[in-house]
Structure formats: C-alpha cells, structure tokens
N, C-alpha and C positions, 0 to 999 in steps of 0.2 A: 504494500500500500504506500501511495506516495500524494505530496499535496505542495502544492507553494503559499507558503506564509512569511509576510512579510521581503519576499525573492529571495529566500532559502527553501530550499528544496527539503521537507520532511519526510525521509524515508522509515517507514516501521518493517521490523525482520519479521521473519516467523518469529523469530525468539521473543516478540515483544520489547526489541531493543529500538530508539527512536536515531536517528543521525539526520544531523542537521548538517547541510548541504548547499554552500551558493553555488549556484550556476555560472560560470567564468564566460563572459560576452564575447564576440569578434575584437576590439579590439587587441584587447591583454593576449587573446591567443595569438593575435597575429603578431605582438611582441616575440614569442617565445617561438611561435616560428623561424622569425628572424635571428635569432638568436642560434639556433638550430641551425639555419641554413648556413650563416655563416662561419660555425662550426668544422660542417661540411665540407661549403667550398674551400675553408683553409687545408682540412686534412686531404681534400682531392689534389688542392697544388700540391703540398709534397709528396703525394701517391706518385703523381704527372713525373716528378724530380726524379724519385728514387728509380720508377721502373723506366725511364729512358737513358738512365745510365747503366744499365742491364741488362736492356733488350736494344739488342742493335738492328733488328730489322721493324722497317716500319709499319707493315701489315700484322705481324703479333702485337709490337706495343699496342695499333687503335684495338685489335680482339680481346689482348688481356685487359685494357683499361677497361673499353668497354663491361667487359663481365665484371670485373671488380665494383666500376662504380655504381652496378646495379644492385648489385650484393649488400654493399656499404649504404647505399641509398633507404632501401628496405630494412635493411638488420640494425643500423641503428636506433630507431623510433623502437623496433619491436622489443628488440632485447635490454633497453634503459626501461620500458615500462613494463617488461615483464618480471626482470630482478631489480628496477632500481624503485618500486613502490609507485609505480605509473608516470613517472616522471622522467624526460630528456634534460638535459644538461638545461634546455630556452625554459623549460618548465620548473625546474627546481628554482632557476633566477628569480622567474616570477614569480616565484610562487604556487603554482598552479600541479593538479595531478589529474590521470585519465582515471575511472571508474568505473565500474559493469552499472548499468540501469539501476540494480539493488543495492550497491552501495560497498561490492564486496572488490577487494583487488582482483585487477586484471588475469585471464588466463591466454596464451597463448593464442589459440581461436578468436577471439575477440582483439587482441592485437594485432592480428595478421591483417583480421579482415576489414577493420578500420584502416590502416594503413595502404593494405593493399586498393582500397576506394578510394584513397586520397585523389586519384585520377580524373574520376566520374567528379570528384568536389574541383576541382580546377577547369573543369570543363563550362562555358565554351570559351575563357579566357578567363584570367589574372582572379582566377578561384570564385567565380563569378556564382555557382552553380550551390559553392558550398556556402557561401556568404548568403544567399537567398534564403538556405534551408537553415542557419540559423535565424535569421532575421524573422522566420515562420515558424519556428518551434521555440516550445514554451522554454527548455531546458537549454536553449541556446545550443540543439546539436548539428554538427555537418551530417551529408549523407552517409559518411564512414560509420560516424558515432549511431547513427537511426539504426541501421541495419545491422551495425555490430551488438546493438543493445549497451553501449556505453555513454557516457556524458565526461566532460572536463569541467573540474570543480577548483574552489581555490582550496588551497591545502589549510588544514587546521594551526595554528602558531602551537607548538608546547610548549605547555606554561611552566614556565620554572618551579623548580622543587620551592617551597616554602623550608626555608632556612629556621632552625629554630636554636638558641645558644644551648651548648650543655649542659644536659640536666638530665638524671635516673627518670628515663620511663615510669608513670603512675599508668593505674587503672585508672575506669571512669567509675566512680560511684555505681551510678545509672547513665543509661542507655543515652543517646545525644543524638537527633536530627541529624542529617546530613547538614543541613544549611547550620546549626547550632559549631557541628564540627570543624564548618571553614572558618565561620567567625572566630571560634576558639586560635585557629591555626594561624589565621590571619593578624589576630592581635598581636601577635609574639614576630610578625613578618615586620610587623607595623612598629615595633620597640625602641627603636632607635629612633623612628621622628616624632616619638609621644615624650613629655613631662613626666619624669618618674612620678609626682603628683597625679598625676592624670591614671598611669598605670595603678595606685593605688585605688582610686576615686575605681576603675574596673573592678579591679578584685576584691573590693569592697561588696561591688553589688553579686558577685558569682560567689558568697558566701553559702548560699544553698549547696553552691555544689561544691567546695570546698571543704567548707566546714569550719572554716578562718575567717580570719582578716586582718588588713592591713598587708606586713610582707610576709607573712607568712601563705596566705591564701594567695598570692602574687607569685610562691614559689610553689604552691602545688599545681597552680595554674598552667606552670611552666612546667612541669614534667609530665603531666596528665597534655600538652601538645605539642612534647615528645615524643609521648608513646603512637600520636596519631599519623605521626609523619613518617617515623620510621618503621 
C-alpha cells in the first residue's frame, strides 16, 4: 500500500512497517546524471589512452573499444546500485538512491531492466520521452523506473548517535514512551548548551522517575540515558 502525503511517498510493508519516501524530480536527477556521465567520459578517455598504446592495429582498437565501452556503459549504473545501496557515484553526491516500487533494495532484474530502457527514455531526443513520463507520473518515474517497478528517492541523512558523557548504565524504573525516550536522550545531547541551573530546574521535575532531586536525580538521569543509547 502506498499514498503521497504531504510529496512523500508513504509506503506500508506486509510487515506493517511505514517508510516515508520523497520522490527525487527531473531536475536533481538530471544533476546526478551528469555527474555520472562525466565520470564516464573521463574513465572512457583513459580506456581511448591505455588501449591505443597496445593495440596497434586500427580495426581491433575501434572492435575492442567498441565492446568495452558498451560493457562499461551498462555495468556501471547496474553494479553501483546493485552493491553500492542503489546509488552511482552522480547519486551518492546528490544524495539520491534507486528503489523497487515497495521500498525494498534493488535486485538485479530490476536494474538491468531500468537501465537497459534508458534508450526508449532518451528517445526521440535529448531524453525527451523520459522527461514527459516523469512530468506525468505521480512518483516522478522515467519509462525504465515504470516498467522496472522502481522509483528514485532522496536518501534518508543518519542521524548521529546521541553522544551521552560517562556514566554506569541505570535501569528505567518503569516503562518510557518512545517519544519520553528521545527526550530523555536528547536532554543529555543538549548539556553543554543548557545552565547547569536549568539542568537542575529538569531533574527537579523527573523526580517521579528518579526518585531524587536536585544533583542527585541529575545523575540518575544521566545513567538511566546511558543505558538507552548504548
């Protein structure tokens, strides 16, 4: 099941898992194309270098470049987003990653056969074909991405570990919210630009769960979003 809210893309799994998803528009793609491309053409000139100082005849060098730079043309896209987490070298820059319709990393089949459509999308000039079909589809897909059942999303940032100073892991008393638990975690992120006053004035009011106050319930504070982080 899938829904656009707010131009993120809410995909649910069977598992009842939710993934929130933006849909990456023509132009950012066409950044990372470029990016891409000129990738390419750098690693083609020295291909050009190397095998014309090695092959002395001229009908082999244009047969082998030939097949080579179809090989390299194809196998690069396929095999950056099939080991590198859906992303070429133009897509990592941006930001950007490919993804199956469902939300699940790419398999083989599905990269080939986007890729291998990139043709039919450049068709009948300067990607004219594929530019339309995003501009017509809700998820912003070319004809590679429709038919393959894939989409290009922008990639999620990971968020830094929440750093918390040392201190012996506590239990929690009692059970704590997820949302209770960031706050807990966040406060202690947050330590160095609070008023040790202020930090007090907190742990003042988290005496229910404490059991203290002042520094002392400050310092069970702080080993109880120990135990949470690590």
């Amino acid at each position: 099941m899938n829904y656009l809210l707010d131009g993120r893309l809410s995909l649910i799994t069977p598992e009842g898992v939710r993934l929130q998803l933006v849909p990456a528009g023509p132009v950012v793609r066409a950044y990372a194309w470029a990016i891409d491309f000129a990738v390419w053409s750098i690693g083609a000139s020295v291909l050009i270098g190397l095998l014309g100082a090695i092959i002395p005849s001229e009908k082999l060098f244009n047969g082998v470049t030939a097949i080579l730079f179809f090989l390299a043309y194809w196998a690069y896209p396929v095999i950056c987003e099939v080991y590198a987490g859906g992303r070429t070298l133009g897509k990592h820059i941006i930001g950007l990653q490919v993804l199956r319709a469902d939300g699940l990393p790419l398999r083989w089949r599905e990269s080939v056969l986007r890729n291998l459509l990139m043709v039919a999308d450049f068709l009948p000039l300067l990607y004219a074909s594929g530019l339309l079909a995003m501009l017509c589809d809700r998820h912003f897909r070319r004809l590679g991405d429709i038919v393959a059942g894939t989409q290009v999303v922008y990639r999620d940032k990971v968020s830094r570990r929440v750093e918390v100073p040392d201190a012996a892991p506590l239990p929690l008393p009692f059970p704590l919210t997820p949302e209770q638990q960031r706050a807990l975690a966040d406060l202690f992120a947050r330590e160095s630009r609070l008023p040790h006053a202020r930090m007090l004035e907190l742990a003042d009011i988290a005496e229910p769960l404490t059991g203290r106050d002042g520094d002392a319930s400050l310092e069970r504070l702080r080993g109880m979003a120990a135990g949470l982080v690590r």
